[in-house]
N, C-alpha and C positions, 0 to 999 in steps of 0.2 A: 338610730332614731326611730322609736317606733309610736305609734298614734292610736289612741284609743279609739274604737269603734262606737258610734254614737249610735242610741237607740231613740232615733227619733225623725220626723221624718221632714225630707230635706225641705220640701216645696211648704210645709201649713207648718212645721213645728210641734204636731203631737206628739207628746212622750207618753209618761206614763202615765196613770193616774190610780189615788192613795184613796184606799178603802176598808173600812172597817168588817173582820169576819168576827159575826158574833153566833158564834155557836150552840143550842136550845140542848138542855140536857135533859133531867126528867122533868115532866111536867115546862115550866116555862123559864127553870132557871138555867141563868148566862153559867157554861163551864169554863171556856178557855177565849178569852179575848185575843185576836193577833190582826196587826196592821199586815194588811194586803197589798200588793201592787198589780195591779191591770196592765199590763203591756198592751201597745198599740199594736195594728197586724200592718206589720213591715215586709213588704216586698223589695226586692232588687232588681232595679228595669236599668236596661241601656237605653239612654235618651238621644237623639239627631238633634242637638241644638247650632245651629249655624254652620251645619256640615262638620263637627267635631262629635265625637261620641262619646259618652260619660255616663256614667254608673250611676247610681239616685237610689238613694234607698223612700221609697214612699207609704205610705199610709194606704190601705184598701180604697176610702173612700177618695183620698186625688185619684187615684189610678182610676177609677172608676168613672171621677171627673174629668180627667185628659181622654179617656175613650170617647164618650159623650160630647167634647169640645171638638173629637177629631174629626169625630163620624159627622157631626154639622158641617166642617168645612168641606169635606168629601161631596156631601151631599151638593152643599154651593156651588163647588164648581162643575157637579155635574150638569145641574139646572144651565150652568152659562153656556 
């Protein structure tokens, strides 16, 4: 049994995204039209969720956001 690897990310759901490359040849005309895909930038983090640990593929910007979210709670309990 094996499981395809999703490209997307687990916490927000960004996958790809679908973009036109239109490419300028001499002067201003279109030479070669091709649909593009954007990949999302996917990291692999081990996460501490209720004391089990688990694998999460995420997006830059969550990870970026759980830093931010973590460093405030740090910071709160040092305040207490």
């Amino acid at each position: 049994m094996s499981f395809a690897m999703s490209k997307m990310c687990d916490l927000c759901g960004k996958g790809y995204q679908k973009g036109n490359l239109v490419p300028r040849g001499i002067g201003n005309r279109v030479t070669n039209r091709a649909i593009i895909k954007k990949k999302a930038n996917l990291r692999s983090k081990r996460l501490n969720i209720d004391g089990t640990s688990i694998r999460a593929k995420l997006c830059s910007s969550c990870l970026k956001r759980l830093k931010f979210e973590q460093r405030k709670i740090d910071a709160s309990k040092a305040a207490e």
